[in-house]
KOLTOR-546462 format. One record per residue (C-alpha): x negated, y, z negated; residue in one letter; chain; residue number from 1. Coordinates in steps of 0.1 Angstrom, whole numbers, always signed. Example, Ala and Ser with C-alpha at 12.3 -4.5 7.8 and 13.67 -1.06 7.14 Angstrom:
2
NODE  east north    up type mol seq
NODE  -123   -45   -78    a   A   1
NODE  -137   -11   -71    s   A   2
This chain:
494
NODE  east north    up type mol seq
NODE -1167  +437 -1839    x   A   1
NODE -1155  +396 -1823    x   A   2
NODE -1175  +388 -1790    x   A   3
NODE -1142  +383 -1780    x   A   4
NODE -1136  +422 -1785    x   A   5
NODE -1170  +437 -1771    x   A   6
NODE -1159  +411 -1740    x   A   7
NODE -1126  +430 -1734    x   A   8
NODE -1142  +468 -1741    x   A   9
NODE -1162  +457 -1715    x   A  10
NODE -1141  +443 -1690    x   A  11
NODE -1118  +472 -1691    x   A  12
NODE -1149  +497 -1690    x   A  13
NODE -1158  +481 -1656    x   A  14
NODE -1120  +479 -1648    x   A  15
NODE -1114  +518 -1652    x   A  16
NODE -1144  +525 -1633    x   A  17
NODE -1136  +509 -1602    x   A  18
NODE -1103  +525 -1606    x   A  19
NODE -1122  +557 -1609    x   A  20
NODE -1143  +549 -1578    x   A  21
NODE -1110  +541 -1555    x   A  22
NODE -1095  +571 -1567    x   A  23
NODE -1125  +591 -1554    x   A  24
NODE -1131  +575 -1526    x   A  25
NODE -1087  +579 -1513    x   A  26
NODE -1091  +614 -1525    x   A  27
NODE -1122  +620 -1493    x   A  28
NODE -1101  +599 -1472    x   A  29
NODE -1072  +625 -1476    x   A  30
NODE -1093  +655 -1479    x   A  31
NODE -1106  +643 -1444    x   A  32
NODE -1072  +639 -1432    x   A  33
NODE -1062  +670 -1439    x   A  34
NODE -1086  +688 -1425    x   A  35
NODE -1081  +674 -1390    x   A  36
NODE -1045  +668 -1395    x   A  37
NODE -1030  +695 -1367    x   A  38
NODE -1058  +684 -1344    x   A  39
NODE -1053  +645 -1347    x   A  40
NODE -1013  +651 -1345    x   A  41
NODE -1017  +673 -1318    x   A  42
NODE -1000  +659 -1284    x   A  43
NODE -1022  +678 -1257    x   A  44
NODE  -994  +665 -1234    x   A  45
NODE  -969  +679 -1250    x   A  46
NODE  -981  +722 -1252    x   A  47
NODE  -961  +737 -1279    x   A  48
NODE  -965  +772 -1264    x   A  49
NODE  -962  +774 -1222    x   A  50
NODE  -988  +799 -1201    x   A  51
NODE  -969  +827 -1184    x   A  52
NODE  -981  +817 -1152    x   A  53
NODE  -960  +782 -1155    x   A  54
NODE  -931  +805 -1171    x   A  55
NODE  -932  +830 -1141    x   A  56
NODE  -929  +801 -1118    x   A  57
NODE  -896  +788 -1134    x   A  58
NODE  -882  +820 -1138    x   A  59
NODE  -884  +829 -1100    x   A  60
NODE  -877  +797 -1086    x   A  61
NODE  -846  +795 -1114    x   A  62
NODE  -837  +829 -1104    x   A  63
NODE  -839  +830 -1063    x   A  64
NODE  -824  +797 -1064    x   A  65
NODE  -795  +807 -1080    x   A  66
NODE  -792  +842 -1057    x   A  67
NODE  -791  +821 -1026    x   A  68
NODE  -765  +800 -1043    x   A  69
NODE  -745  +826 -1051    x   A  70
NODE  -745  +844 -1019    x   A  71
NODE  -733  +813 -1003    x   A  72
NODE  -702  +801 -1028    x   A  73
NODE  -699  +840 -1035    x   A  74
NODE  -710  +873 -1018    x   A  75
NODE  -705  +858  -984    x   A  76
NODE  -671  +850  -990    x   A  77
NODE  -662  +878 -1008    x   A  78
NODE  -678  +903  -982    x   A  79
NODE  -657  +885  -957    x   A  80
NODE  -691  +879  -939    x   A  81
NODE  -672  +841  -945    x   A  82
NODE  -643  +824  -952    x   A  83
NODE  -633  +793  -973    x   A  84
NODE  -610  +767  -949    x   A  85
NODE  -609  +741  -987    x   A  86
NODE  -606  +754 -1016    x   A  87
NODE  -596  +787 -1015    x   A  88
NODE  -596  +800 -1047    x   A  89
NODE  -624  +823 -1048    x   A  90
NODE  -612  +834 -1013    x   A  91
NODE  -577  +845 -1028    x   A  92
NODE  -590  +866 -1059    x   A  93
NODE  -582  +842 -1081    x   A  94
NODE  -611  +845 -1105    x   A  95
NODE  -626  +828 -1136    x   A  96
NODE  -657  +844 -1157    x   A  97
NODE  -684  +824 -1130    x   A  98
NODE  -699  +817 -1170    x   A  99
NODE  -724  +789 -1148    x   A 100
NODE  -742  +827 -1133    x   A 101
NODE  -740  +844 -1169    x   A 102
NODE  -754  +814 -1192    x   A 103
NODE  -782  +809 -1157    x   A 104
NODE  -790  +843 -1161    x   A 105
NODE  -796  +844 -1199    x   A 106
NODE  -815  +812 -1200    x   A 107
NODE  -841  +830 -1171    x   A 108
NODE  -841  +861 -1194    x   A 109
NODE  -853  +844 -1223    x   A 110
NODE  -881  +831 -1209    x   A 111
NODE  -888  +868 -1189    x   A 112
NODE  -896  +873 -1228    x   A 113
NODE  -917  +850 -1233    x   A 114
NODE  -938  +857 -1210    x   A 115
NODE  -936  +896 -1218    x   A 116
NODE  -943  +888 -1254    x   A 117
NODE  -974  +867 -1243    x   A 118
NODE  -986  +893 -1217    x   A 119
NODE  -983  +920 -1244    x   A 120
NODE -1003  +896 -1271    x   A 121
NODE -1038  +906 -1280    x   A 122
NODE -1053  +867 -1274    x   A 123
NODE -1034  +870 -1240    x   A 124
NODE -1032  +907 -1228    x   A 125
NODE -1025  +909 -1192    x   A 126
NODE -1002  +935 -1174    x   A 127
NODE -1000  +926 -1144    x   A 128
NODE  -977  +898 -1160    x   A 129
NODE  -961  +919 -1180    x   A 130
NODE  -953  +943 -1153    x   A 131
NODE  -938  +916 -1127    x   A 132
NODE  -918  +897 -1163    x   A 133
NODE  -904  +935 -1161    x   A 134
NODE  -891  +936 -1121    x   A 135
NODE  -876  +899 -1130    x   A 136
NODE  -860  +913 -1161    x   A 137
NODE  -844  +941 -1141    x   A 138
NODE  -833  +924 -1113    x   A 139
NODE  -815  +897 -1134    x   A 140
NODE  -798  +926 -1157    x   A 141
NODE  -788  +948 -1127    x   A 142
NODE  -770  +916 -1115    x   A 143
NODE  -750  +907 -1147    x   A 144
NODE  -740  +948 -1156    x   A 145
NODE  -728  +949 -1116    x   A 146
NODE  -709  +916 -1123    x   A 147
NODE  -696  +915 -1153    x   A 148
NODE  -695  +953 -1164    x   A 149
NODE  -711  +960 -1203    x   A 150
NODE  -735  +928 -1214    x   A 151
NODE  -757  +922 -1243    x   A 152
NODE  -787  +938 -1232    x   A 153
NODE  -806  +957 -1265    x   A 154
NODE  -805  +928 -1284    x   A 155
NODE  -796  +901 -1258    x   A 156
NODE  -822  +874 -1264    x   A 157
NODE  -833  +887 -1302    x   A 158
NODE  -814  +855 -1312    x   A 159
NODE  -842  +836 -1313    x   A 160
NODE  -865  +858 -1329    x   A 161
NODE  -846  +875 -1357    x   A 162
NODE  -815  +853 -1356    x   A 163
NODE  -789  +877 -1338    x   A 164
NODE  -765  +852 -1322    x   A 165
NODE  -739  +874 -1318    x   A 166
NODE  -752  +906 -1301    x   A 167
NODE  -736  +936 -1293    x   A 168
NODE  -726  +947 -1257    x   A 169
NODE  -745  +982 -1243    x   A 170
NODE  -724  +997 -1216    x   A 171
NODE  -737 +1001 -1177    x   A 172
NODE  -752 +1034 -1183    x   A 173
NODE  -778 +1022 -1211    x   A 174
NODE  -781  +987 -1189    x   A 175
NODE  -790 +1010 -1160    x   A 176
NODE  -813 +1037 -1180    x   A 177
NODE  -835 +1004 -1191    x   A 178
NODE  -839  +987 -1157    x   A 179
NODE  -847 +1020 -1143    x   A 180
NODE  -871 +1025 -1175    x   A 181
NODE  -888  +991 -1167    x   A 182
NODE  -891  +989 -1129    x   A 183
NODE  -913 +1027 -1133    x   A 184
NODE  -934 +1010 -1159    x   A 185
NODE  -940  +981 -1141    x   A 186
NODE  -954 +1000 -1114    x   A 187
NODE  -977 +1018 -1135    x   A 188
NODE  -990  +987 -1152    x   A 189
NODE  -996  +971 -1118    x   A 190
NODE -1017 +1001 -1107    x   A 191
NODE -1042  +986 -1133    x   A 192
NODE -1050  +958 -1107    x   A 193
NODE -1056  +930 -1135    x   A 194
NODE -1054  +897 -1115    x   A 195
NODE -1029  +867 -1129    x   A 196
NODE -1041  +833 -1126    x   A 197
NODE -1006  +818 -1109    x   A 198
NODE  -971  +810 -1111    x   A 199
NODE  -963  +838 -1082    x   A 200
NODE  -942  +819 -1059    x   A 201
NODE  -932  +854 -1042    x   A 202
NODE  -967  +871 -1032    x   A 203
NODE  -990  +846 -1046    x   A 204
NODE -1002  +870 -1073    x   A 205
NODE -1004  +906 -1044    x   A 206
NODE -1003  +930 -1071    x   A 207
NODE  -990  +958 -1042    x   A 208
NODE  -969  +933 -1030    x   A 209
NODE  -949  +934 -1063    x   A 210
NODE  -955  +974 -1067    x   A 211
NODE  -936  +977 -1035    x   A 212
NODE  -908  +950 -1048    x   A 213
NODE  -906  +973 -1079    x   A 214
NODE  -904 +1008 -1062    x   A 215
NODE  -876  +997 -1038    x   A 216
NODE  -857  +979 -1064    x   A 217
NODE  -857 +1012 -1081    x   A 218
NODE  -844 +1028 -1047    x   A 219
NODE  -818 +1002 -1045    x   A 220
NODE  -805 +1008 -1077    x   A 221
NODE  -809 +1047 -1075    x   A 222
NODE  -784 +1044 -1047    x   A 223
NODE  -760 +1021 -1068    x   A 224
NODE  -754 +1049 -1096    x   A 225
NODE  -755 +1076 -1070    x   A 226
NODE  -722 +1084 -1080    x   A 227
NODE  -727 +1092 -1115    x   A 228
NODE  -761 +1110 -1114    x   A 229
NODE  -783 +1129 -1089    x   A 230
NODE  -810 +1110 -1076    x   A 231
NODE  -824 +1131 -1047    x   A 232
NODE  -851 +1143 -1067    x   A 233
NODE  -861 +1106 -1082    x   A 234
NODE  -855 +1090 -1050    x   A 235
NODE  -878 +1111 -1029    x   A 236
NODE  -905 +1117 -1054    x   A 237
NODE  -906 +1073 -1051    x   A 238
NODE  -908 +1077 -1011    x   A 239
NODE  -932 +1104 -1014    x   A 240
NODE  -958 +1088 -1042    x   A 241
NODE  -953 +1052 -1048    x   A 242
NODE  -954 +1019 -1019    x   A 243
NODE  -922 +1007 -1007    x   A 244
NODE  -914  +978  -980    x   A 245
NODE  -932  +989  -950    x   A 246
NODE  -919  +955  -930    x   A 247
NODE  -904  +921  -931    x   A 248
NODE  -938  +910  -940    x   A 249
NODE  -931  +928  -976    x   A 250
NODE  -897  +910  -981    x   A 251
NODE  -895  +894 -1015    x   A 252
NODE  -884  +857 -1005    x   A 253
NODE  -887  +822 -1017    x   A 254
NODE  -895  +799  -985    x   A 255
NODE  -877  +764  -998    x   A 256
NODE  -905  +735  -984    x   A 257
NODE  -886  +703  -970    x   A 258
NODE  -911  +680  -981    x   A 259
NODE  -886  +667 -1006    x   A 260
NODE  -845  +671 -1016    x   A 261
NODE  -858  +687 -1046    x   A 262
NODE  -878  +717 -1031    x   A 263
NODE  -855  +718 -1001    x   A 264
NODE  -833  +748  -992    x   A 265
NODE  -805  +747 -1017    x   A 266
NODE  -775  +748  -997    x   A 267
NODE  -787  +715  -982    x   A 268
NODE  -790  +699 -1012    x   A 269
NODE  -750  +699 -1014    x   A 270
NODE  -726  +675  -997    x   A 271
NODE  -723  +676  -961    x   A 272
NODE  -684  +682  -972    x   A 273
NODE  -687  +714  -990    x   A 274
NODE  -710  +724  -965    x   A 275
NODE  -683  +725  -941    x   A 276
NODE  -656  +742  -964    x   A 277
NODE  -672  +776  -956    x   A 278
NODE  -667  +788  -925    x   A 279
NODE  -667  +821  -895    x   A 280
NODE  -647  +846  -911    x   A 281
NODE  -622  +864  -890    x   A 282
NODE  -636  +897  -901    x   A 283
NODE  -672  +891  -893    x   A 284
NODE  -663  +876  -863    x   A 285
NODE  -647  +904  -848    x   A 286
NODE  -677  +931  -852    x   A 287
NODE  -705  +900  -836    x   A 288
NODE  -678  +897  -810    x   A 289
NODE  -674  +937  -804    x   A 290
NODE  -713  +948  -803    x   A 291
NODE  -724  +912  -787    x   A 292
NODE  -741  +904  -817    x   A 293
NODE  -762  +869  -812    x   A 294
NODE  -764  +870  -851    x   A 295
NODE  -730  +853  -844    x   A 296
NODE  -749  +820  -828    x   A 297
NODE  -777  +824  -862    x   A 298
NODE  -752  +822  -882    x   A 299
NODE  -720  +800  -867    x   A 300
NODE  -722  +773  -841    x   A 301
NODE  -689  +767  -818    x   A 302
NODE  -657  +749  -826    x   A 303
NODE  -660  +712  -826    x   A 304
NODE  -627  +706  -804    x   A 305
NODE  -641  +685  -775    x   A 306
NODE  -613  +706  -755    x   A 307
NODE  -623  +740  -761    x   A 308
NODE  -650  +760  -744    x   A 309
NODE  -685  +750  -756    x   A 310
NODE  -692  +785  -765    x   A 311
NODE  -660  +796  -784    x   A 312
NODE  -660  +808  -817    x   A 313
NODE  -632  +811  -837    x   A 314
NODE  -632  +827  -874    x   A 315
NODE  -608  +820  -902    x   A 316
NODE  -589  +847  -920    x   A 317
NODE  -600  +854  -955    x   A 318
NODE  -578  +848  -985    x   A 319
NODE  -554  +820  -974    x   A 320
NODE  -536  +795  -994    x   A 321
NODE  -552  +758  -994    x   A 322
NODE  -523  +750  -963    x   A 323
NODE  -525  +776  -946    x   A 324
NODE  -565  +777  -943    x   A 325
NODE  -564  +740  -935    x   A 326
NODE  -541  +742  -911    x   A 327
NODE  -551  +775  -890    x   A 328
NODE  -554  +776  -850    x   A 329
NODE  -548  +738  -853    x   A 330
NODE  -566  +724  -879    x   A 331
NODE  -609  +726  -891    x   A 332
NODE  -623  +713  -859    x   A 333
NODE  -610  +745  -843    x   A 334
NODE  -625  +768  -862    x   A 335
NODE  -663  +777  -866    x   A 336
NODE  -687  +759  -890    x   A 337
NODE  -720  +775  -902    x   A 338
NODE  -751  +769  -881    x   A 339
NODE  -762  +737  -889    x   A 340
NODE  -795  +745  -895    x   A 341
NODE  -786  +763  -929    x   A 342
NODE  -781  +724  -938    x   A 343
NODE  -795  +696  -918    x   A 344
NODE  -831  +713  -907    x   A 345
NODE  -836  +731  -945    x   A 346
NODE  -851  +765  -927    x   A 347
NODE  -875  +775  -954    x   A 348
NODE  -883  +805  -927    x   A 349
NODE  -854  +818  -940    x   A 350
NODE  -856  +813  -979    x   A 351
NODE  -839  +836 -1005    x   A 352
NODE  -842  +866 -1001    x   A 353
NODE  -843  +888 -1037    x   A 354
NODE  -846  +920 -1015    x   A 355
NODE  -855  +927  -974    x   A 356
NODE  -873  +953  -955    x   A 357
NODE  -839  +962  -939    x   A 358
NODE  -817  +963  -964    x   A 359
NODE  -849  +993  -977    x   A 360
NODE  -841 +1012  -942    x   A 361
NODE  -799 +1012  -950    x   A 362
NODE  -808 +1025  -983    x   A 363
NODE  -834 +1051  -968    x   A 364
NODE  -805 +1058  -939    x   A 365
NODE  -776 +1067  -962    x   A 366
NODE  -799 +1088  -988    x   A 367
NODE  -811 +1106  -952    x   A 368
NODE  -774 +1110  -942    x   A 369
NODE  -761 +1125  -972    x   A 370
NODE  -792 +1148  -972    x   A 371
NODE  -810 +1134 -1007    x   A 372
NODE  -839 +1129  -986    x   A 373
NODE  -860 +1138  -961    x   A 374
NODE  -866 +1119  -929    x   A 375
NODE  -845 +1112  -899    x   A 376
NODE  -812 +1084  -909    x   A 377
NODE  -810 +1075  -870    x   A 378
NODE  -848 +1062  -876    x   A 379
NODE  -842 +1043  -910    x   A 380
NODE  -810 +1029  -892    x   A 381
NODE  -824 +1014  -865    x   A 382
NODE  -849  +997  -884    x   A 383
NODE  -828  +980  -904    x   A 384
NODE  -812  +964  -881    x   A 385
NODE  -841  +957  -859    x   A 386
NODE  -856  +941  -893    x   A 387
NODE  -827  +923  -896    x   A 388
NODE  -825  +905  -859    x   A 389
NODE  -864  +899  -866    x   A 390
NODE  -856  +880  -903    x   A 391
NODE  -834  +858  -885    x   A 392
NODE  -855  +857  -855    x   A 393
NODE  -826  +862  -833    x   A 394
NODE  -836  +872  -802    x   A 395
NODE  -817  +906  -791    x   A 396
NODE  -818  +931  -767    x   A 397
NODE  -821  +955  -789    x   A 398
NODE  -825  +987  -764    x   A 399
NODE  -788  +983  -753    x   A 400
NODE  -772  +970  -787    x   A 401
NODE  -784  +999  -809    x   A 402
NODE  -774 +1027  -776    x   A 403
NODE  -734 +1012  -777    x   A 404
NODE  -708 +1026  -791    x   A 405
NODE  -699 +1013  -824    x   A 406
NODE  -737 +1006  -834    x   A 407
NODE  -751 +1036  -815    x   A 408
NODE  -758 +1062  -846    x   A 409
NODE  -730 +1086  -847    x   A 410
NODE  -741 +1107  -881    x   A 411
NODE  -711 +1086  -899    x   A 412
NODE  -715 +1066  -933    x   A 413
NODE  -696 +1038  -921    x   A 414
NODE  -714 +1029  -895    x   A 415
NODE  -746 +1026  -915    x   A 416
NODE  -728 +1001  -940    x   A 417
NODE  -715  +986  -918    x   A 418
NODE  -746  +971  -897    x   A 419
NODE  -760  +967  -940    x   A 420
NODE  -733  +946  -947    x   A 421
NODE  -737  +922  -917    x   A 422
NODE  -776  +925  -929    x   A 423
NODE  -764  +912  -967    x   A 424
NODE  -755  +879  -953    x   A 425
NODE  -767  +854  -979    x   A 426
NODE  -781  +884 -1001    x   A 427
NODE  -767  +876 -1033    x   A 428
NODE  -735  +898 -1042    x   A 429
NODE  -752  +931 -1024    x   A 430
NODE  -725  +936  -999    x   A 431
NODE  -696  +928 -1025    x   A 432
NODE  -715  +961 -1053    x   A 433
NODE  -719  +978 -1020    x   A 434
NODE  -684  +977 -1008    x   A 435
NODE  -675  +987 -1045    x   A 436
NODE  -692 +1021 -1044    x   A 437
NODE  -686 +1033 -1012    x   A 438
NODE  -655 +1011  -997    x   A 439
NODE  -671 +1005  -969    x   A 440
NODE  -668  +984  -942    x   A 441
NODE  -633  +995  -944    x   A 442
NODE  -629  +961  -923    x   A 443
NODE  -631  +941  -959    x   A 444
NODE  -594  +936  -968    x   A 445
NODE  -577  +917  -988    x   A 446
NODE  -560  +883  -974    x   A 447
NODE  -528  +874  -970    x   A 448
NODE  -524  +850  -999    x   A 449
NODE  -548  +868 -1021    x   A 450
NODE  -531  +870 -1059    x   A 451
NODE  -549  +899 -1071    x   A 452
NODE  -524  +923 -1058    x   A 453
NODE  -538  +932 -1022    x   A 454
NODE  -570  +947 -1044    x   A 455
NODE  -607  +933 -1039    x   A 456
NODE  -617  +920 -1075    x   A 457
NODE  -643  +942 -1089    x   A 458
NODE  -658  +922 -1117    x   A 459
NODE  -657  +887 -1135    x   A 460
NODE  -640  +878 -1168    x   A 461
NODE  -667  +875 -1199    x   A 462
NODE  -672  +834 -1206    x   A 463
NODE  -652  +820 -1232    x   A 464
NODE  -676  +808 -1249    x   A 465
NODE  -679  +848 -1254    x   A 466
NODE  -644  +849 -1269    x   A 467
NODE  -653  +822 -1293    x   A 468
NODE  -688  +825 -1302    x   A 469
NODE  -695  +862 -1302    x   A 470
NODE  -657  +873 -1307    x   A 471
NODE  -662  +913 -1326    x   A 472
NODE  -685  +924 -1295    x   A 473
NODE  -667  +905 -1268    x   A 474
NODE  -638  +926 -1283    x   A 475
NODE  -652  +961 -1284    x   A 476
NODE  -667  +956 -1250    x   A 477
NODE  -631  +946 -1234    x   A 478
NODE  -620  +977 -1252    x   A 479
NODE  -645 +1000 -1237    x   A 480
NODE  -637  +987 -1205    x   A 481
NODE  -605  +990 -1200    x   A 482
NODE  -594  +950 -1205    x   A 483
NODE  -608  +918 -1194    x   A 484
NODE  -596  +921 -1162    x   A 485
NODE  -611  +918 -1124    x   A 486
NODE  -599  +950 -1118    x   A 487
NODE  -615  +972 -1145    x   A 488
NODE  -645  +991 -1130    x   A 489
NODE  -673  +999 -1140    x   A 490
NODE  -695 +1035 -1146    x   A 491
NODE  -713 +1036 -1115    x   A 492
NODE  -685 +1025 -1095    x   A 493
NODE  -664 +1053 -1072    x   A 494
């Protein structure tokens, strides 16, 4: 073999074995990467899975903020507890699918899910989050079956699980037979007494707090589908076994701090403007006037004509056309605003109220009347609307209001809804599914310029988006019902 030769061998001995030696020493290097690749490219910022107690906050400050929302731009107005002087639409029945409520709604529910699937996990078993993730669930679900009729409810928020975008609709019945299903359980898992570590922005983690929440819910809707089913025997076993509101102290409401815009009561985060497009209603005005109701002064402040008596309140006739509102007894400074508190002073004693202690005692009342349950209705009655002068801390003389004629118990259903539905003021829709199932106040009549026919609207129309996006099941559930229409009603409704 030429020098030259054993010079190369050599060379390219050495060669391959530093080669060899790189090789080895990049395979460690990526062996060692690998094995703390999730932990190195893990963003402890940035949580890929959230705790339920930051879920649970979201979903009931998402959810109440929404209710008081909605009581304002909706139940108030139509309950005729207020009236629209701008922008009248609503006020006149004419109605779109409110799809802003139904993809708000849906969005809460799916993380109500999340935090039921993490409650029910075995790393994260607790029940006393499950249990409350079920009284949210309800609540939300009673308020889309009594709005829109049959919803996606079995497999409503499977889509992100197992892919079902387009679920089917389940009527009221089966919408009704679950939340009544789920409000029992979640009593029973809250007997357990397991604490939660926070996110409770309602009772700040009372676990009989939210037992009672649960047990009158389930009295509330009892009394919803009271026309379709007997529920003396449900109703009083609840009253008879199980906590219920005992006071205003129990009232599920979220106080609104006015540290900030952000966290302030939500009507005063609007424009000053659309504020002042809601206004005394006619009808409301007349029974504060009647029974010398200072509810009325809560509620309404004076006219702002410089002319007129300081103390004059004036209310608007529901359901007129956009010239005929603006243009009533003169024009808007002669006809009553809303308190001004409800805007410039943010009253987070007042809140948003999910459920009350009073509206408890109406229910209570009109189960006593009809003779479902025991106990004396004149009793529950005047509680409720004692509770309801105390929420609002307006000061009454409440000796001579409940002994006149008119508010003084007679034995008669309407005059029970009646002092309910001036209690619903800002309750959400409660007045509106009330009025549905028993007609009552028969004060609530349709305005003059309503185009829905002289009828009170009974539901909203499905969202487009429905139409579009999930078109077979949007179609079998307009068939079922009767038509997308704001007149078809629904099972539980008389």
């Amino acid at each position: 073999m030429l020098p030259s030769d054993d010079f190369d061998s050599n060379q390219k001995y050495f060669v391959m074995k530093r080669i060899t030696a790189l090789i080895t020493v990049c395979l460690l290097i990526l062996a060692g990467c690998t094995d703390d690749f999730d932990e190195i490219n893990t963003n402890n910022n940035e949580p890929e899975s959230v705790t339920p107690d930051l879920l649970l906050s979201t979903v009931i400050s998402n959810t109440l903020t929404d209710l008081v929302n909605t009581g304002w731009n909706n139940g108030n107005i139509v309950s005729q507890l207020t009236a629209k002087i701008n922008f009248t639409g609503f006020d006149r029945y004419n109605w779109g699918s409110e799809s802003g409520k139904w993809n708000n709604f849906y969005g809460d529910l799916t993380e109500v899910e999340m935090i039921i699937a993490s409650a029910r996990a075995e790393e994260t078993r607790n029940a006393s989050y499950e249990a409350i993730a079920l009284v949210m669930k309800s609540y939300i679900y009673s308020n889309l079956t009594d709005s829109w009729g049959s919803v996606p409810y079995l497999d409503a928020i499977k889509g992100a699980t197992d892919g079902a975008f387009q679920p089917g609709y389940d009527s009221q019945e089966t919408v009704y037979t679950g939340i009544l299903s789920d409000l029992a359980q979640a009593n029973d898992l809250l007997t357990q007494g397991i604490p939660i570590l926070g996110g409770d922005l309602l009772y700040e983690g009372n676990l009989v707090a939210w037992r009672k929440l649960a047990n009158s819910l389930r009295l509330r809707y009892l009394m919803r589908i009271s026309n379709r089913r007997d529920v003396s025997a449900e109703m009083q076993q609840i009253i008879d076994n199980e906590p219920i509101f005992e006071s205003n102290e129990d009232n599920a409401v979220l106080l609104f701090p006015a540290q900030s815009v952000a966290t302030s009561f939500p009507i005063s985060r609007s424009r000053i403007g659309s504020f002042d497009e809601h206004r005394l209603s006619q009808t409301s005005e007349a029974v504060l006037k009647q029974f010398g109701d200072n509810r009325l002064d809560t509620w309404f402040q004076p006219t702002d004509n410089p002319d007129d008596d300081p103390t004059l309140f004036v209310g608007l006739p529901n359901g007129l056309s956009e010239n005929n509102a603006s243009t009533f007894n003169g024009g808007a400074s002669n006809v009553s605003r809303l308190n001004e508190a409800l805007f410039f002073r943010s009253p987070d004693a007042v809140g948003s109220s999910l459920m009350q202690y009073a509206e408890l005692q109406f229910i209570l009342a009109e189960a006593a009347q009809r003779g479902w349950i025991t106990g004396d209705a004149a009793t529950y009655y005047e509680s409720g609307i004692t509770a309801s002068f105390a929420y609002w801390d307006t000061e009454q003389d409440m000796d001579a209001y409940l002994s006149q004629p008119g508010v003084a118990y007679d034995g008669a259903l309407e005059t029970i809804m009646r002092q309910k539905w001036l209690a619903s003021f800002m309750v959400g829709l409660e007045a509106w599914y009330d009025f549905r199932r028993t007609g009552l106040p028969t004060i609530i009549v349709p305005g003059q310029d309503n185009v829905n026919n002289d009828q009170v609207p009974v539901r909203f129309l499905y969202p487009d988006r429905e139409q579009s996006l999930n078109a077979d099941s949007y179609r079998q559930a307009v068939d079922a019902i009767g038509g997308d229409d704001i007149n078809a009603k629904g099972w539980w409704e008389d």
